[in-house]
C-alpha positions in Angstrom: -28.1 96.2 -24.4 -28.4 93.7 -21.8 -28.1 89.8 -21.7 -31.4 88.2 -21.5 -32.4 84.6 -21.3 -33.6 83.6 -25.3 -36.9 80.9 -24.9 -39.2 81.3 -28.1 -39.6 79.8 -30.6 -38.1 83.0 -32.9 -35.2 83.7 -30.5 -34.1 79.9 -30.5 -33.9 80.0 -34.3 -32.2 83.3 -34.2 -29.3 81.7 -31.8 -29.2 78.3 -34.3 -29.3 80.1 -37.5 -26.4 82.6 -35.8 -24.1 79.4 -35.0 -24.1 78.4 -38.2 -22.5 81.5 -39.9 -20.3 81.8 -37.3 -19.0 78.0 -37.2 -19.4 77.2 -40.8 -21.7 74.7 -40.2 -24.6 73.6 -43.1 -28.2 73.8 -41.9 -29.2 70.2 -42.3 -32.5 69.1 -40.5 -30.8 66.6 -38.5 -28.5 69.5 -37.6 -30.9 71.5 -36.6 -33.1 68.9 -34.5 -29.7 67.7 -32.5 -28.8 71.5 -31.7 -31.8 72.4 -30.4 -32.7 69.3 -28.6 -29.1 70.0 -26.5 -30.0 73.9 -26.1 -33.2 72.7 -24.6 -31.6 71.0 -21.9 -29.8 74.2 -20.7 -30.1 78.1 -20.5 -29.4 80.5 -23.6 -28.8 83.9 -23.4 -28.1 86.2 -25.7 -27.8 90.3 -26.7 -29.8 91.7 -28.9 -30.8 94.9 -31.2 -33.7 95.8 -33.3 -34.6 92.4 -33.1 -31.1 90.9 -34.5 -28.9 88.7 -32.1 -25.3 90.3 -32.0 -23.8 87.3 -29.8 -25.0 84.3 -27.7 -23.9 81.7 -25.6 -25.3 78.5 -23.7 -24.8 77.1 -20.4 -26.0 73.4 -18.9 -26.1 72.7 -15.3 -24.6 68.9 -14.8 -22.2 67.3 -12.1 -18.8 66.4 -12.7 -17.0 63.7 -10.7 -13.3 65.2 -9.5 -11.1 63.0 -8.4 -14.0 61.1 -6.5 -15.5 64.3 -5.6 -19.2 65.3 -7.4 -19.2 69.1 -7.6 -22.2 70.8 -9.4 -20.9 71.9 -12.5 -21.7 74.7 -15.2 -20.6 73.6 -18.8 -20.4 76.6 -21.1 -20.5 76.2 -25.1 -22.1 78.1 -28.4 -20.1 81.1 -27.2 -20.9 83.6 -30.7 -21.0 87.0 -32.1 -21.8 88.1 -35.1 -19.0 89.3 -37.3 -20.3 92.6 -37.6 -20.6 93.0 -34.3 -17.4 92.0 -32.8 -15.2 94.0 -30.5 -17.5 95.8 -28.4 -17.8 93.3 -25.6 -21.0 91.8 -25.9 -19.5 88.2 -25.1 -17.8 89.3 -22.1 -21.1 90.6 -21.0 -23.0 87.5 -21.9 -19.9 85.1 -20.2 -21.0 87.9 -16.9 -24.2 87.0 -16.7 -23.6 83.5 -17.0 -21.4 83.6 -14.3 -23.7 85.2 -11.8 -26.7 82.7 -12.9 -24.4 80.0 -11.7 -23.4 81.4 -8.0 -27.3 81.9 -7.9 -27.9 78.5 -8.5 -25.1 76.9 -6.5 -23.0 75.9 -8.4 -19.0 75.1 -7.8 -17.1 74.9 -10.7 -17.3 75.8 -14.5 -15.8 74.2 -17.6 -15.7 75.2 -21.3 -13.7 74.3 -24.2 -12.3 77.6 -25.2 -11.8 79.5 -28.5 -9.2 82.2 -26.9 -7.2 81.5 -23.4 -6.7 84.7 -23.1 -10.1 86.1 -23.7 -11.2 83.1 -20.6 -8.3 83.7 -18.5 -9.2 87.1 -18.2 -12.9 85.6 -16.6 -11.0 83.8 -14.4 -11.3 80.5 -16.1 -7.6 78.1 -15.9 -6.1 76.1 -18.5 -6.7 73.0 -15.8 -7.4 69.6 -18.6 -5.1 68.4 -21.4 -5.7 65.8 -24.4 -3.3 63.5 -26.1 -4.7 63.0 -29.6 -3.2 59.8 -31.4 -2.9 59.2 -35.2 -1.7 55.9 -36.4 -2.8 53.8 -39.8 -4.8 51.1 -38.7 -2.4 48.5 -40.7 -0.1 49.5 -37.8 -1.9 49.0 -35.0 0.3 45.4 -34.1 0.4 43.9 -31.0 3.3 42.9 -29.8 1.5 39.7 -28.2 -1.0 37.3 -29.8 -4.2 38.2 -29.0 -5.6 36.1 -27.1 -4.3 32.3 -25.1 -6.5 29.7 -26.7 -7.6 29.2 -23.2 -9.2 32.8 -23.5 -10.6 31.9 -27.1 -13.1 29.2 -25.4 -14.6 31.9 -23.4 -17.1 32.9 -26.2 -16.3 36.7 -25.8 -17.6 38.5 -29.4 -17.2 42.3 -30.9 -19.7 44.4 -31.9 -20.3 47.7 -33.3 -23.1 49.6 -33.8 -24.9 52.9 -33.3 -24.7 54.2 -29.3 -28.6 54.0 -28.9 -28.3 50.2 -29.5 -25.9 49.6 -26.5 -26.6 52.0 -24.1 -28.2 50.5 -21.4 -24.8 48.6 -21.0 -22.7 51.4 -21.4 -23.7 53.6 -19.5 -24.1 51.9 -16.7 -20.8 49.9 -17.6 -19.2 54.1 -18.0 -20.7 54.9 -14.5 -18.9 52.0 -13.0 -15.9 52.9 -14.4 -16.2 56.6 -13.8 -15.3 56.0 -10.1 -11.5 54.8 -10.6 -10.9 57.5 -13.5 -9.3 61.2 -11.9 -12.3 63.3 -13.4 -15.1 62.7 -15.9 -18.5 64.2 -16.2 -21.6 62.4 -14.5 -23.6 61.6 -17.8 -27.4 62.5 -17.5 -29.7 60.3 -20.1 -30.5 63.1 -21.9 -26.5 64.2 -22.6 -26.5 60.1 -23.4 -29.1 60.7 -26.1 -27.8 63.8 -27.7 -23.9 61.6 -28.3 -25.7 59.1 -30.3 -28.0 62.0 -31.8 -24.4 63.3 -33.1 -23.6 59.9 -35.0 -21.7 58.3 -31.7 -20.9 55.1 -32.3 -19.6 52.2 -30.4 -17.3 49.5 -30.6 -17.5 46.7 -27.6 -16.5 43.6 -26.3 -18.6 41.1 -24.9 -18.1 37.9 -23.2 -19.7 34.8 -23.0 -22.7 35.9 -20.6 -23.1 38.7 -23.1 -21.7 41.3 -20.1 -19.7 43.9 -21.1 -15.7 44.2 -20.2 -15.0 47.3 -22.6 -15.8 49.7 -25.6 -14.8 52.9 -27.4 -17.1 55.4 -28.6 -16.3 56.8 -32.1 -17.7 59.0 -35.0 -16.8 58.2 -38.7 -15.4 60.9 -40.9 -14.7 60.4 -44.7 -11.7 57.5 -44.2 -10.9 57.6 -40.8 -12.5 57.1 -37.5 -12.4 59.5 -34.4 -12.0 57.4 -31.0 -13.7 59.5 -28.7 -13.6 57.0 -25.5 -11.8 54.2 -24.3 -13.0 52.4 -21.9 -11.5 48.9 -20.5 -12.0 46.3 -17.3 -9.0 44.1 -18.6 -6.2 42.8 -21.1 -8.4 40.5 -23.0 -11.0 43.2 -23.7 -8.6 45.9 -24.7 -6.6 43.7 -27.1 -9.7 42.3 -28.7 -10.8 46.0 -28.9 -7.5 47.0 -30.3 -8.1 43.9 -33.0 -11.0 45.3 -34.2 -10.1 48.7 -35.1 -7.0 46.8 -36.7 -9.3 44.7 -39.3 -10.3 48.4 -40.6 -7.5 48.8 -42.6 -8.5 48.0 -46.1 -11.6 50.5 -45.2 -9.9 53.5 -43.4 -6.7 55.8 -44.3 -6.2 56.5 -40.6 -7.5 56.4 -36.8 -7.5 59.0 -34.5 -7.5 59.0 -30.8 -8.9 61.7 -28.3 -7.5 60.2 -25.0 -8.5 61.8 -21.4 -5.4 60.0 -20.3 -1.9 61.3 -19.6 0.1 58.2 -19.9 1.1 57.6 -23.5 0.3 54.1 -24.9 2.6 53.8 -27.9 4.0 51.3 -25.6 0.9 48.9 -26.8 2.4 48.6 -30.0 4.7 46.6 -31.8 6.2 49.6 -34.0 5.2 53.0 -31.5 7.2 55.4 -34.0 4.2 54.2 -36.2 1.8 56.2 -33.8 1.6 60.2 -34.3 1.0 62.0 -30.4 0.1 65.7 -29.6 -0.7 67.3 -26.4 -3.1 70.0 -26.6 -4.8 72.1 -24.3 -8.3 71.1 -23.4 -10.6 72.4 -20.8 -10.4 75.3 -18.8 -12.0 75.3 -15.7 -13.5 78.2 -12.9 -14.1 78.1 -9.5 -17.7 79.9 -9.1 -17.9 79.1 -5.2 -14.6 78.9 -3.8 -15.8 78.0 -0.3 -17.4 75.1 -1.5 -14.5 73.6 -3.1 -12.0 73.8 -0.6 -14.4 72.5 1.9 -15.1 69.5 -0.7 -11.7 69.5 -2.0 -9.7 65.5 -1.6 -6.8 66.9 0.0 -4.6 63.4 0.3 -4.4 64.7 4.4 -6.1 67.1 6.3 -3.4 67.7 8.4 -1.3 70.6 6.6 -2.0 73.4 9.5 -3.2 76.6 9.2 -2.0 79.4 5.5 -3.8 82.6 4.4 -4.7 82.8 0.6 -5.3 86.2 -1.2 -7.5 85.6 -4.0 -8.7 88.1 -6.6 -11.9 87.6 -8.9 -13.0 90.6 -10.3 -16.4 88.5 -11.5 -17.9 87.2 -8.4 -17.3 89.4 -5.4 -17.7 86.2 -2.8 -14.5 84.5 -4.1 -12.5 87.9 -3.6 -10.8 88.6 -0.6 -8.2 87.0 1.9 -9.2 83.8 3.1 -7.7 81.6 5.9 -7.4 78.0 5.5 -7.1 75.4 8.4 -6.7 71.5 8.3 -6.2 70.1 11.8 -7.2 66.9 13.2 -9.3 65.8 9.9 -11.2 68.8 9.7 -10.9 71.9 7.1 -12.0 75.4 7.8 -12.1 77.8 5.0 -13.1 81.3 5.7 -12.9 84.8 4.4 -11.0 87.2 7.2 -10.3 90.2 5.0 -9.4 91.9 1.9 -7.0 90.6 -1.0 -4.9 93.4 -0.6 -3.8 92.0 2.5 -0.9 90.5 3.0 -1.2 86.3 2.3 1.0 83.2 2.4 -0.4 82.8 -1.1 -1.8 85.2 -3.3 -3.3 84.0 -6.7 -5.7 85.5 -9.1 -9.1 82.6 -9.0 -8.4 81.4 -12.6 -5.2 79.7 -10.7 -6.9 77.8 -8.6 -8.2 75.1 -11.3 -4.6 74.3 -13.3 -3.1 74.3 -9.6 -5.5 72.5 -7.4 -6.6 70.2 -10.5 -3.0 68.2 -10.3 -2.2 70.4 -13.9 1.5 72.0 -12.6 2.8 73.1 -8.9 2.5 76.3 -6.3 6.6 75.9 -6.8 6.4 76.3 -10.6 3.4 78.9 -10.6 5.1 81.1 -8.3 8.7 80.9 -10.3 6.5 81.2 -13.6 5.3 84.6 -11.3 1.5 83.4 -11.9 1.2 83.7 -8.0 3.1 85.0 -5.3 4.1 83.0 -2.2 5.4 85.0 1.2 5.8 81.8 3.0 7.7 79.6 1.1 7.2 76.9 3.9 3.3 76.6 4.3 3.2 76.8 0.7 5.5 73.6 0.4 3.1 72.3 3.0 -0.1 72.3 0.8 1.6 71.2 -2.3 2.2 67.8 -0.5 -1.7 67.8 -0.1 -3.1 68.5 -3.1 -3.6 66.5 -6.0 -0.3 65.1 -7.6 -1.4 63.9 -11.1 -4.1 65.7 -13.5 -8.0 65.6 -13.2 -9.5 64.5 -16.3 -12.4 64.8 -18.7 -13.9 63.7 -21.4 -16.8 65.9 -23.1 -16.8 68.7 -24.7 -19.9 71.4 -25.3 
C-alpha cells in the first residue's frame, strides 16, 4: 500500500471524517468548511485499502523568516491513523513521502508540532522551538505603574476588540513590520490570514489618535478564559493599555492564558509576579530537507570561522548524508559534500541535530557532553559555536 496524494471529493471527506475520530473532534459544519478550506491550500496524502483510509497526513508549502533569513518551508500537520490500523508503519511511510515531495520542490526546512519526539526524531526532525505558556487571573494582572501620564491620555489613543477579519488589513501588514526584528516567525500568506479568523481569532488592539496601529494580541475565547495567542507591541503605552484591557475582563473570565514565542519571562510586568503561573514546553520541531541550502543561507554572526568537516547522517534524504566540508573565509561560505559519513569529521551529528543546534536551542559543547554528536576537534568546533546563533529562533503557528 503506497502513499498517494488524496484530491476528490470522496477522498477529502474520507481524510476529514478520519480526523475527527482520531482527535475527538465533533463534525460541526463550520468545522468542516474551516478544515477543508486549510487542506485545500496544501497537499494530502494518505494510505489506503479497499477503499478505507488507514492514515493520512498534510503538508503546506509557506516561507518562514529565520532570524532575518526567508527559507522555503514545509509545515506538516493532520498526521493520523486509524486505531485499528496502528503499528504497522503507515505514518512513517506517509511522513517518507512527504519528505521527498519537499526536496522535489526545493524546499529547506520542515516544521511540525509533534505528537511523539521520538517517533519525529527518528525522521530526522529536532526539538529546535519552545513556548512559555502564562496563566494568571485577570484581577491580577496590576501594573506596577499608572497607566498612562496624563500627557499620554490627550493623545486620543482607543482599544478595540473584535473579530480578526475586521482588522486585518492593519494587522497584517502591522505583523509583517514587526516580523523583521522578531528571531523567527512564519511569513503569513492571506489565505493562512483567513483561515485564523475562520478558527474564531480574535483581536485586541490599540489605536492612536490617527487611528494607526501601535499593538494587538490575537486571542480565541474558551468557556471563562481567553487564550492569547500573539502579542505584538511598538511601545510602552500600547502594551500597558493592552495589558489594561485584558485586566477589565475580570468580572467576565476565571483566567487568561498566554502562548508566548518569547523566552524572556515577563512576570516582571506585574505588580504581584507569584500571581502569574509559567511553563516551558516543547514546541516545534524542525528538519533540514536541503542542507546545502541552509548553510549557504545560514546568518552566521562572521564568516570568518576557517575551514571544519561535518559528518552528517540522514537515513531519509540521501543528499544531506555524507561528509561535508565547510569553509568561511574572507566573507564567503563554501559548503560541499567531499565523501561519506563514515569518514572521519570534526563534527559528526545525525541531521535532526542540526535544527536544536544551529537554531540558537542548546550548544555543540552541551550536545557533544549530552553524546548527541561527536566532536574530534574540540577547537574548530569551539570556533563555530562563536558563529552561530546565540539565543533561540522563534515561532508562532501551529498546523
Amino acid at each position: 500500500m503506497a502513499p498517494k496524494k488524496l484530491t476528490t471529493i470522496e477522498d477529502l471527506d474520507r481524510f476529514y471524517q478520519l480526523f475527527c475520530q482520531v482527535f475527538k473532534k465533533e463534525d460541526t459544519a463550520q468545522f468542516r468548511k474551516s478544515f477543508l478550506e486549510m487542506h485545500a491550500n496544501g497537499t494530502v496524502l494518505g494510505i489506503t485499502k479497499n477503499s478505507q483510509l488507514l492514515s493520512g497526513l498534510a503538508w503546506w508549502h509557506f516561507e518562514v523568516s529565520f532570524q532575518g533569513v526567508s527559507y522555503k518551508m514545509g509545515a506538516v500537520g493532520s498526521v493520523m491513523t486509524a486505531p485499528f490500523a496502528r503499528g504497522q508503519g503507515s505514518a512513517t511511510q506517509l511522513l517518507q513521502a512527504a519528505l521527498a515531495q519537499m526536496a522535489e520542490a526545493g524546499v529547506t526546512l520542515s516544521y511540525l508540532d509533534p505528537f511523539s519526539h521520538a517517533f519525529y526524531r527518528r525522521l530526522g526532525y529536532g526539538a529546535a522551538i519552545k513556548r512559555l505558556y502564562y496563566t494568571i487571573d485577570p484581577a491580577q494582572l496590576q501594573l506596577p505603574t499608572p497607566l498612562v501620564s496624563r500627557s499620554q491620555q490627550a493623545t486620543g489613543g482607543n482599544l478595540q476588540t473584535g473579530p480578526l477579519s475586521r482588522y486585518l488589513d492593519k494587522v497584517a501588514p502591522f505583523y509583517a513590520q514587526q516580523l523583521t526584528h522578531k528571531s523567527g516567525g512564519l511569513l503569513r500568506p492571506k489565505w493562512w490570514w483567513e483561515h485564523l479568523h475562520a478558527v474564531g481569532t480574535k483581536v485586541g488592539c490599540y489605536l492612536n489618535a490617527q487611528q494607526q496601529l501601535e499593538g494587538y494580541f490575537l486571542y480565541q475565547e474558551l468557556k471563562e478564559s481567553w487564550v492569547v495567542k500573539e502579542w505584538l507591541v511598538t511601545n510602552i503605552i500600547a502594551e500597558k493599555n493592552l495589558l489594561q484591557l485584558l485586566h477589565a475582563q475580570k468580572q467576565s473570565l476565571s483566567q487568561l492564558i498566554f502562548e508566548s514565542d518569547e523566552t524572556l519571562y515577563r512576570g516582571q510586568l506585574l505588580n504581584e509576579p507569584l500571581a502569574l503561573s509559567a511553563q516551558v514546553k516543547p514546541f516545534m520541531m524542525v528538519r533540514i530537507i536541503n542542507l546545502r541550502d541552509f548553510i549557504l543561507h545560514y546568518p552566521f554572526k562572521k564568516l570568518d570561522f576557517g575551514e571544519l568537516s561535518l559528518a552528517v547522517t540522514d537515513p531519509q534524504l540521501p543528499q544531506n548524508d555524507g561528509l561535508w566540508r565547510l569553509c568561511a573565509k574572507n566573507g564567503c561560505v563554501s559548503f560541499k559534500k567531499c565523501g561519506s559519513a563514515a569518514q572521519a569529521a570534526d563534527i559528526s551529528l545525525p541531521i535532526a541535530e542540526f535544527g536544536p543546534l544551529f537554531g540558537g536551542q542548546y550548544s555543540l559543547e552541551w550536545a557533544a557532553f549530552q553524546q548527541k554528536i561527536s566532536v574530534s576537534a574540540p577547537y574548530q568546533a569551539a570556533k563555530l559555536q562563536t558563529v552561530l546563533l546565540a539565543s533561540p529562533v522563534s515561532f508562532n503557528d501551529d498546523f
